[in-house]
C-alpha positions as CSV (number, residue, x, y, z in Angstrom):
1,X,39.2,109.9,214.9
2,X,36.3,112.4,214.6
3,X,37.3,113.3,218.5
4,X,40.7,114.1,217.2
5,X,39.5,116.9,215.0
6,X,40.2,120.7,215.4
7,X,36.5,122.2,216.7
8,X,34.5,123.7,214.0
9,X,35.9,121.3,211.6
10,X,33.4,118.5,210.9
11,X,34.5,117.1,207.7
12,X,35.8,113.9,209.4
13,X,32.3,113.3,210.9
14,X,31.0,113.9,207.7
15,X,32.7,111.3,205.3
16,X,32.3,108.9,208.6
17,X,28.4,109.3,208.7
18,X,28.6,109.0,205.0
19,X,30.4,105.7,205.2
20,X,28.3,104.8,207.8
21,X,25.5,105.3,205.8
22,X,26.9,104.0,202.7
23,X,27.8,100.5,204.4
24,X,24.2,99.8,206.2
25,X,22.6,100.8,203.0
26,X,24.7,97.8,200.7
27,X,24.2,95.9,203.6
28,X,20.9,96.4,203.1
29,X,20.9,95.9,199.5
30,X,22.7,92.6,198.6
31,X,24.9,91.9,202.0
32,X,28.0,91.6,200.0
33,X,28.9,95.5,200.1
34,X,29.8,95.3,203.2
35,X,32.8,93.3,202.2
36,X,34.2,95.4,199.5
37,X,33.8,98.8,201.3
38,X,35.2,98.3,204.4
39,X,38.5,97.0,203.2
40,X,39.2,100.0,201.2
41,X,39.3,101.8,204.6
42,X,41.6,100.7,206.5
43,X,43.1,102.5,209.0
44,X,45.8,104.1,207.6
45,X,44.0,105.0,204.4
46,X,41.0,106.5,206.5
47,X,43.3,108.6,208.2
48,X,45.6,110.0,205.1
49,X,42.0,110.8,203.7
50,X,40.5,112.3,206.2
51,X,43.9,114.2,207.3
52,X,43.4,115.0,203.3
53,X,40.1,116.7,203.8
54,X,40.9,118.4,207.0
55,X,44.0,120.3,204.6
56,X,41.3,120.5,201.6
57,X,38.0,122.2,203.7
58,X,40.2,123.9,206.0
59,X,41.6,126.8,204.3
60,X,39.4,128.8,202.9
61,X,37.5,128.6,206.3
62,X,40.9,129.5,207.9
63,X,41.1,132.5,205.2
64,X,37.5,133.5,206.5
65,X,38.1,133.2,209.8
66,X,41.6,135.2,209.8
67,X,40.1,138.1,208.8
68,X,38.1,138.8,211.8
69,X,40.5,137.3,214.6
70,X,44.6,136.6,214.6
71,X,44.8,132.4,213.5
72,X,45.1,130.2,216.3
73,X,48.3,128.1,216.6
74,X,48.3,124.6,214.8
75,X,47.1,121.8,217.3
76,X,49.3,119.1,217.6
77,X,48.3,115.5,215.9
78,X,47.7,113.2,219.2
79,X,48.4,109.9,217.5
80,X,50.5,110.4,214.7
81,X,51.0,107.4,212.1
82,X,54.4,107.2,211.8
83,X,54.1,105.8,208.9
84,X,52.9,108.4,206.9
85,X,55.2,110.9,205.6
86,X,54.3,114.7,207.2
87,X,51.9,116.8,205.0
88,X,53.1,119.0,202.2
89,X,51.6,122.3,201.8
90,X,49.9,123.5,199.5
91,X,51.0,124.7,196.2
92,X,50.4,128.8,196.9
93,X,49.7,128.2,200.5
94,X,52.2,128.6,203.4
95,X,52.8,127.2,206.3
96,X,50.0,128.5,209.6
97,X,53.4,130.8,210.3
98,X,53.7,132.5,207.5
99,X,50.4,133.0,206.7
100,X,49.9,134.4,210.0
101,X,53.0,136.9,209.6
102,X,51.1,138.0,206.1
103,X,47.7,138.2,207.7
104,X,49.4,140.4,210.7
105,X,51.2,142.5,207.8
106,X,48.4,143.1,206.1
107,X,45.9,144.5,208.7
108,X,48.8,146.7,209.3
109,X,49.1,148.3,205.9
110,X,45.0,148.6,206.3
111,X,44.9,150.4,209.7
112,X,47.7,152.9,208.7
113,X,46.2,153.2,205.0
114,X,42.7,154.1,207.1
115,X,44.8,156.4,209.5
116,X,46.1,158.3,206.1
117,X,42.3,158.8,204.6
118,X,41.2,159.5,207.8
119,X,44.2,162.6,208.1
120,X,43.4,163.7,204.7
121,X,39.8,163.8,205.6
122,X,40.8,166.0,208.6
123,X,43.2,168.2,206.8
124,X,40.8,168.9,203.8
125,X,38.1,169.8,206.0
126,X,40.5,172.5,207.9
127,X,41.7,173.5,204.4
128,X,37.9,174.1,203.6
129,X,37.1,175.6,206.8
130,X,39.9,177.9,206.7
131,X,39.6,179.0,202.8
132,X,35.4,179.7,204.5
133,X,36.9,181.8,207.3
134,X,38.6,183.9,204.8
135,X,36.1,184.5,202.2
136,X,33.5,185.9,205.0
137,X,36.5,187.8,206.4
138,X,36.4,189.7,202.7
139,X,32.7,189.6,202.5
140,X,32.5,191.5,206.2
141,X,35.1,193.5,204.8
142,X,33.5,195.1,202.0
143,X,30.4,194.9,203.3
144,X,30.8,197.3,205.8
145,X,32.7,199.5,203.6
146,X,29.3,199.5,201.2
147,X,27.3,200.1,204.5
148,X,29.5,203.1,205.7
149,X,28.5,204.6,202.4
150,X,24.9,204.0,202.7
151,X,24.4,205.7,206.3
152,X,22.9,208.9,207.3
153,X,24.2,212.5,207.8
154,X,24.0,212.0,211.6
155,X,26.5,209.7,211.4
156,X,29.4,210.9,209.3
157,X,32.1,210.4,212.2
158,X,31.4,206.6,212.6
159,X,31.3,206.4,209.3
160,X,34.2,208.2,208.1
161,X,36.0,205.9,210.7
162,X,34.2,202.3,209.4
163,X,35.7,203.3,205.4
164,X,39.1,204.0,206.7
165,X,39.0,201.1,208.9
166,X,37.7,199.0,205.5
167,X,40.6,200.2,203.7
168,X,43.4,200.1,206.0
169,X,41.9,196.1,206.1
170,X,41.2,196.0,201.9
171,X,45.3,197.5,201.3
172,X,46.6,194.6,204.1
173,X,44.4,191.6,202.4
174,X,45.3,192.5,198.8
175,X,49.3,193.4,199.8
176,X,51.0,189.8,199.3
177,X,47.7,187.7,198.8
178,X,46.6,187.7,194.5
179,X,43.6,185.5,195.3
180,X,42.5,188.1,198.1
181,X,42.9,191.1,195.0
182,X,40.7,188.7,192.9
183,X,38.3,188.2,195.0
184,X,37.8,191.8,197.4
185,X,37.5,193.1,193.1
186,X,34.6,190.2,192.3
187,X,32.7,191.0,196.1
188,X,32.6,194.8,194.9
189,X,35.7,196.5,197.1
190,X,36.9,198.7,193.7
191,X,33.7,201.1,193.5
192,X,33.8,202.5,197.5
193,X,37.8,203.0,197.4
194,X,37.3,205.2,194.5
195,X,34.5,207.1,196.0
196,X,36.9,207.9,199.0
197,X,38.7,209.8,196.5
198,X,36.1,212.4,196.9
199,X,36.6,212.5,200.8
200,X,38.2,215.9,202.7
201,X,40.0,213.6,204.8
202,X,43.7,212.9,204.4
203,X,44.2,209.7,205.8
204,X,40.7,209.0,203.8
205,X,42.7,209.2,200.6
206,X,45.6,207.8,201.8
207,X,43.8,204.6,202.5
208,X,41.8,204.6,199.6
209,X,45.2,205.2,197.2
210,X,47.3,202.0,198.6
211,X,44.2,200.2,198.9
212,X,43.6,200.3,194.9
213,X,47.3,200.6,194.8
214,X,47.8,196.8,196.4
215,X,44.7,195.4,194.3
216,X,46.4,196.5,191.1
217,X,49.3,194.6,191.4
218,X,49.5,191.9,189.0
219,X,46.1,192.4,188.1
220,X,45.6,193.4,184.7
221,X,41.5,192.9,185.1
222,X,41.6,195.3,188.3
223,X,43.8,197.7,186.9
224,X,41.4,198.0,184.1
225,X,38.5,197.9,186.9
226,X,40.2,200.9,188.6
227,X,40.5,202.9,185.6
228,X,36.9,202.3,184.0
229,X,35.7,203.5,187.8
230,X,37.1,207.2,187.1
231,X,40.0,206.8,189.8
232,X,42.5,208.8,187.0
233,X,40.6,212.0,187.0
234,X,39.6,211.6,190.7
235,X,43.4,211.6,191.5
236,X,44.2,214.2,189.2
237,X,41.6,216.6,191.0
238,X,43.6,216.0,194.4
239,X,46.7,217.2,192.6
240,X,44.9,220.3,191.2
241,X,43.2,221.8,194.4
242,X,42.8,225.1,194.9
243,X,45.1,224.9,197.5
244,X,48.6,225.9,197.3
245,X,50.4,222.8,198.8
246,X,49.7,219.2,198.1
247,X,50.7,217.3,201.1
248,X,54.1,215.2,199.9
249,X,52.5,211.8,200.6
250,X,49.6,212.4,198.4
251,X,51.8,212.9,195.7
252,X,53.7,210.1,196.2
253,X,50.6,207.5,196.2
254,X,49.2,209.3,193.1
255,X,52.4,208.8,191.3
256,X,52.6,205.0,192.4
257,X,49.1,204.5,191.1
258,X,49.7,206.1,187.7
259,X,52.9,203.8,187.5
260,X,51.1,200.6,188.2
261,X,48.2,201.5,186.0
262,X,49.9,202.9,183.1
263,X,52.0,199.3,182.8
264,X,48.3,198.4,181.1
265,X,48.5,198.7,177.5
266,X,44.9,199.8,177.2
267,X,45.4,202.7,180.4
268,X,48.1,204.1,178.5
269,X,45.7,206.2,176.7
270,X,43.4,207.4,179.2
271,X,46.0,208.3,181.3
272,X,48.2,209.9,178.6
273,X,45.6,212.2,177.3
274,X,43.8,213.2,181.1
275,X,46.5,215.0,182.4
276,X,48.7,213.0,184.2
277,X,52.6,213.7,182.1
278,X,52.6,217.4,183.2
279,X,52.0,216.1,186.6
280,X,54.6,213.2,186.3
281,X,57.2,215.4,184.2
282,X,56.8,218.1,187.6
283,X,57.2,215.5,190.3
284,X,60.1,214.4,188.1
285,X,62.1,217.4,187.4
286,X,61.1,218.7,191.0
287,X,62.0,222.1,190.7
288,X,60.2,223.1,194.0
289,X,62.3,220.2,195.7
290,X,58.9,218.6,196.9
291,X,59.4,215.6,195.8
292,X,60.8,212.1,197.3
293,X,63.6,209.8,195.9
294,X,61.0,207.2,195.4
295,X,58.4,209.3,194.0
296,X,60.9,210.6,191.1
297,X,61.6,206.8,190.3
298,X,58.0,206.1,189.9
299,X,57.5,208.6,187.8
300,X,60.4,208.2,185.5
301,X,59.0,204.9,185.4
302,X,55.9,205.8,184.8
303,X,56.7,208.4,182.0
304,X,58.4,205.6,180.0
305,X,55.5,203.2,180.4
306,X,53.4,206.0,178.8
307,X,56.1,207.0,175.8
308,X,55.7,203.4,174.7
309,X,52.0,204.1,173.2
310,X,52.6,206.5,170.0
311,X,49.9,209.3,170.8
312,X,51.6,209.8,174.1
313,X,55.1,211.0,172.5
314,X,53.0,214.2,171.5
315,X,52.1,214.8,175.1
316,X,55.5,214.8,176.2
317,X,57.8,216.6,173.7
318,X,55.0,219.7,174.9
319,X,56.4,219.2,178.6
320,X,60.0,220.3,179.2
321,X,61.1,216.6,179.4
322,X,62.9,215.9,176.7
323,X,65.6,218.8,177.8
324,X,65.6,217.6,181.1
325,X,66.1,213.8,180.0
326,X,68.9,215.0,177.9
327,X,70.6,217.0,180.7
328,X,70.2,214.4,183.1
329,X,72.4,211.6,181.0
330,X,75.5,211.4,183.4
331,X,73.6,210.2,186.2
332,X,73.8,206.8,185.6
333,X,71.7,205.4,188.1
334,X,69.0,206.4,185.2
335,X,70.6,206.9,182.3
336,X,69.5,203.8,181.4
337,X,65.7,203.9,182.0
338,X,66.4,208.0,180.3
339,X,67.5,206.2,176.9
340,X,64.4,203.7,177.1
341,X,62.3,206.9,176.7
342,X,64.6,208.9,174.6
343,X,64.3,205.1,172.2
344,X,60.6,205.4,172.5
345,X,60.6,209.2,171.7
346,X,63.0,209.1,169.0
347,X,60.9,206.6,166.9
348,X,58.4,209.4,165.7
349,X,59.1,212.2,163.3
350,X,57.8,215.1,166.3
351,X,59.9,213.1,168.4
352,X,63.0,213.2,166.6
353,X,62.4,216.9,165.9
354,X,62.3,217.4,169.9
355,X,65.7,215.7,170.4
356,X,67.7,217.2,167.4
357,X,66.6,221.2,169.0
358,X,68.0,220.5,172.3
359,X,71.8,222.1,172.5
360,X,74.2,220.0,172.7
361,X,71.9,216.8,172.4
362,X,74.7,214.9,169.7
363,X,77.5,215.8,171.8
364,X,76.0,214.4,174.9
365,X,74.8,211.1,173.3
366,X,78.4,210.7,171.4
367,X,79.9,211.0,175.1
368,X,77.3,208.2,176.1
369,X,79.0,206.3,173.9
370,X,82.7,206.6,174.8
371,X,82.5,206.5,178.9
372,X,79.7,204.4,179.3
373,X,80.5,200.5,180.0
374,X,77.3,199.7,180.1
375,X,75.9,197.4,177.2
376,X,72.4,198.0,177.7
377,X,73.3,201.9,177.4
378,X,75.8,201.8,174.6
379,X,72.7,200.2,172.6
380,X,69.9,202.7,173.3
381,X,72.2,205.0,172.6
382,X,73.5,204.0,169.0
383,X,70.0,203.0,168.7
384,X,69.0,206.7,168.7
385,X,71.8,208.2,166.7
386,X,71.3,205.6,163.9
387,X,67.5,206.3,164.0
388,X,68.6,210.1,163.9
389,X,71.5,209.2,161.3
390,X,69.0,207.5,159.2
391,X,66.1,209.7,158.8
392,X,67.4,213.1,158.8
393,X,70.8,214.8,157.0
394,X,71.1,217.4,158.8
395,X,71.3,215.7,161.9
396,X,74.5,213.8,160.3
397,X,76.3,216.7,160.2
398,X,75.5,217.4,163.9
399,X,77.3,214.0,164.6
400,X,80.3,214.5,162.2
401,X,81.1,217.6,164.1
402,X,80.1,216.2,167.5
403,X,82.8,213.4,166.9
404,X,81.2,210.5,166.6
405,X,83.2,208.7,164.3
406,X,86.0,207.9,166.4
407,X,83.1,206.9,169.5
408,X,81.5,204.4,166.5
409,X,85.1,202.8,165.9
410,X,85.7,202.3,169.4
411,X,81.8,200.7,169.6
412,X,83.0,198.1,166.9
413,X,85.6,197.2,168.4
414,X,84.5,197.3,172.4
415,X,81.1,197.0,172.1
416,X,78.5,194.3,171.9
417,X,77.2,192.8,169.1
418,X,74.0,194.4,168.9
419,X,76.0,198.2,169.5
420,X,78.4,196.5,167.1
421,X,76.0,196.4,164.5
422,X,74.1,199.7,164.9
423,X,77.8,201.3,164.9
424,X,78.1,200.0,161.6
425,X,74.9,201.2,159.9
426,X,75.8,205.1,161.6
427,X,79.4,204.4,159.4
428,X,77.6,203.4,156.3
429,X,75.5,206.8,156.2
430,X,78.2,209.0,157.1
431,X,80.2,207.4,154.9
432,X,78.1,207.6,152.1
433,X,77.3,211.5,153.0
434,X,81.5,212.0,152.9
435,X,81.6,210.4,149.2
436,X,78.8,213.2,148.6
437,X,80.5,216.3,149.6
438,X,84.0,215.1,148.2
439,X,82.4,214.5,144.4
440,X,80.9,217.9,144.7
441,X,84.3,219.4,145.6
442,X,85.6,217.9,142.2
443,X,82.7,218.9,139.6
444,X,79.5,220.4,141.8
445,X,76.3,218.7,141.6
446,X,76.0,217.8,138.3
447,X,78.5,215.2,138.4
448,X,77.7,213.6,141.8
449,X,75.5,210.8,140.3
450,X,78.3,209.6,138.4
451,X,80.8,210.4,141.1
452,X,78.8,208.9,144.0
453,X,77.1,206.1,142.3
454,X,80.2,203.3,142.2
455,X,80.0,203.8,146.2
456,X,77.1,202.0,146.4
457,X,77.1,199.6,143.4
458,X,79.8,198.8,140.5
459,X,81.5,201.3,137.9
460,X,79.4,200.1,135.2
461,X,76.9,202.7,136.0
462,X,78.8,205.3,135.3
463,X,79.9,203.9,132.0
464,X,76.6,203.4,131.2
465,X,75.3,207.5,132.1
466,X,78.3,209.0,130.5
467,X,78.2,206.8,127.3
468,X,81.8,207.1,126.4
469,X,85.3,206.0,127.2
470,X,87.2,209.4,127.9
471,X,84.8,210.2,130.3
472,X,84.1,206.8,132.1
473,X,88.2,207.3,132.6
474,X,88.0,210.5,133.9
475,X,85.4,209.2,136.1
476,X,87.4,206.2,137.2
477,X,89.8,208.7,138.2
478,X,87.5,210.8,140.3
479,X,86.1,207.4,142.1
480,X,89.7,206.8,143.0
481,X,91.1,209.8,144.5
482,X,87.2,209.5,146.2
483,X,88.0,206.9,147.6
484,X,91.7,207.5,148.7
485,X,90.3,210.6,150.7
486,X,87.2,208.7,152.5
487,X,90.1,205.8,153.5
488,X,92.8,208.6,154.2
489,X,90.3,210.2,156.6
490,X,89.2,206.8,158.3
491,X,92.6,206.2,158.2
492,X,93.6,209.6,160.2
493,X,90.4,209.1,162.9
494,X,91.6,204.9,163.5
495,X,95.8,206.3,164.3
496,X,94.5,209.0,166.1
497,X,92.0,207.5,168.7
498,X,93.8,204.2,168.7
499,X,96.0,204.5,171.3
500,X,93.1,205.9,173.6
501,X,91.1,202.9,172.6
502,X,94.2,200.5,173.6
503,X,94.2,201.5,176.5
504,X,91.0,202.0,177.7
505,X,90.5,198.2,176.6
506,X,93.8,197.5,178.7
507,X,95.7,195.6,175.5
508,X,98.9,195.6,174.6
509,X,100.3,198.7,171.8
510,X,100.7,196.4,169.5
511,X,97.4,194.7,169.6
512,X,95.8,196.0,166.3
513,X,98.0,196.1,163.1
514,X,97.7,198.4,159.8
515,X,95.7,195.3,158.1
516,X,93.4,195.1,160.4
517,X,92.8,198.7,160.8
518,X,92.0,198.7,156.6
519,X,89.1,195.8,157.5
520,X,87.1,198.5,159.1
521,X,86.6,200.8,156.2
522,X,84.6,198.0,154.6
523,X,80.6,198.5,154.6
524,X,78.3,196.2,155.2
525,X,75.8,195.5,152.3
526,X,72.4,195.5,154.5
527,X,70.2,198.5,154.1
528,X,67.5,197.5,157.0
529,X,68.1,199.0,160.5
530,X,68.0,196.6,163.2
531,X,64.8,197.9,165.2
């Protein structure tokens, strides 16, 4: 039986040796062990156990050895007993098949796991190598931009060529690549850029200028770097050379560096107060015709980035802009970006001062009002006019006689809500100036309190000045016919501009009736403007 065991496996040897051993020794003993042993061996039994221990010591050595080499196939037994029944596997232990299918499967899924580490290794290293490459790519870069500065007189050819070279390389790196801006700005590239400001040469400056242009973009710290390096005055001391002609693309790059650093909130100052509106306000109104499509963009751009920082408004209203913005409303490719400034202007007193002295300024923004289809312009306009309407009584009067009253009724109607609104507030002041002027047609301006008063509140005020019943009457009477005139006059205005309205809004004649036309007289109770 011990011949008939798989090599390796001497557990049958083993337990025979022991018997062996176990049978000489009672022998030995007493003589009568001998008798009892051997019949508990008999052949069958010895072989059920020792086909027993051959399952039992065989597989975790089979485990062990499966990991090194693929398992051999099962040996076949050469005598089996056929009276034992055939060996049930384990409980959590297959069959030498299917333990060999899981081994194979599993060295598998570790060769191709290894294969993945081993690519990710690979592909972090090139990441790493690559991400190397460029940062000494930037470092040569601005390192021989700092050298060109640094060499002698005899040299200034080479060196002349070397910073242009530098900043041709500086504006492509920093064009599309925000980590590039970041870092050229941390390695030191800001400082010689703006010291090329200083060169003679043109192409000099025009390297230098879309080199600090690219590197601004999107970056608030070197827009700020740019600016604390004294790139604003440098540029304005291109613009004002004693010579008589600046070369067009100069211009253009200065103007596209004042827009991208003026979006800043802190640069807003500095460039407001060093110069640069008159220069923008001239590139924009272009009277010499100098001046590009795209450079006139940038700096209407750049002007309204500027007019959002208060100080700034004072700077402006002493250009010629404000007329020029006014005049300019019916091109409506900027009408739009002209009522962003106009809103900014408009919201201080020197500002509003500016706009109400330009002829025809009401008339113009009242005719915004009834071509435009634009929402965003209907709303920057009304925004002005009720800023206007609201802070100054004069100006009021402007609007009455400008028409706007049938353009505020249309706006309530056709407009959006936020137009809607600010249309509403403009109605509420002018009506409340009309109650005014009719009360001091009836008894002059002693009597307007108690004329004007139930407007705004209930009749029991007047009740309570005047003190008496014959004249709280009399007063009732006067609020009345009041009141029939201010709703005979919105009346007039609503049949007389609805039919225009109608059809402008394509609906059918029919579409508004006399009830709904009385609705529109009502005020709204708010007193805040919407800002």
């Amino acid at each position: 039986m011990a011949g008939n065991c798989p090599p390796g496996n001497d557990i049958g040897s083993l337990l025979l040796n022991r018997a062996s051993s176990t049978t000489s020794a009672a022998a030995t003993a007493g003589g009568t062990g001998t008798s009892r042993l051997w019949p508990s061996f008999s052949g069958s039994a010895l072989r059920r156990r020792l086909l027993d221990a051959f399952r039992c010591g065989g597989g975790s050595f089979s485990r062990r050895r499966h990991r090194k080499a693929p398992p051999s196939p099962p040996r076949a037994d050469p005598d089996p007993d056929p009276d034992l029944p055939p060996p049930a596997p384990r409980r959590g232990q297959g069959t030498p098949k299917t333990l060999a299918t899981f081994v194979s499967k599993s060295e598998k899924l570790s060769d191709l796991l290894q294969l993945a580490e081993i690519h990710e290794r690979q592909e972090t290293h090139v990441e790493t190598r690559k991400k190397v490459e460029a940062l000494e790519k930037l470092k040569r870069v601005v390192r021989d931009m700092q050298n060109a500065e640094g060499e002698g007189e005899g040299e200034v050819v080479d060196r002349e060529e070397k910073r242009k070279e530098s900043a041709r390389n500086v504006r492509l790196l920093a064009k599309e690549d925000s980590g590039a801006r970041t870092t050229l700005a941390m390695l030191g590239a800001i400082p010689p850029l703006v010291g090329m400001l200083d060169s003679s040469d043109l192409d000099s400056q025009i390297s230098s200028l879309y080199a600090l242009l690219n590197l601004g973009i999107g970056n608030d710290m070197n827009k700020a770097a740019i600016v604390k390096a004294g790139a604003v005055h440098k540029m304005l001391k291109l613009i004002e050379s004693p010579e008589e002609t600046i070369d067009p693309s100069i211009a253009e790059a200065i103007v596209a560096n004042f827009l991208g650093l003026s979006a800043l909130d802190s640069n807003k100052p500095i460039i407001g107060l060093s110069g640069a509106i008159p220069f923008l306000v001239n590139t924009l109104i272009d009277i010499d015709h100098k001046s590009s499509p795209q450079a006139k963009q940038d700096a209407l751009r750049a002007l309204y980035n500027l007019s959002i920082f208060p100080s700034n408004v004072c700077v402006i209203i002493e250009t010629d802009l404000v007329p020029f913005l006014i005049n300019a409303l019916g091109d409506m490719e900027i009408s739009e970006r002209i009522l962003s400034i106009l809103s900014n202007i408009v919201s201080t007193p020197e500002g509003r001062k500016a706009i109400s002295r330009v002829k025809d300024a009401f008339p113009i923004l009242v005719d915004i009002i009834n071509w435009t289809d634009s929402p965003g312009c209907q709303e920057k306009a009304s925004y002005i006019l009720m800023v206007m309407a609201h802070k100054a009584y004069g100006d009021r009067q402007a609007m009455i006689e400008a028409g706007i009253v049938s353009a505020l009724l249309e706006l309530t109607l056709l407009g959006s809500t936020l137009a809607q609104k600010r249309a509403s507030r403009i109605l509420e002041c002018l009506r409340v100036d009309k109650g005014k002027q009719i009360s001091e047609s009836y008894g002059g301006s002693s009597m307007s309190a108690a004329v004007s008063a139930p407007i705004c509140g209930s009749s029991s005020n007047a009740l309570s000045v005047n003190g008496g019943t014959k004249e709280s009457m009399e007063d009732e009477d006067m609020m009345s016919e009041e009141k029939k005139a201010v709703k005979q006059l919105v009346q007039q205005s609503l049949q007389s501009n609805m039919r225009r309205i109608v059809k402008r809004a394509n609906l059918p004649q029919d579409f508004v009736p006399s009830d709904h036309l009385k609705s529109l007289t009502a005020s709204s109770t708010s007193k805040s403007l919407p800002f």
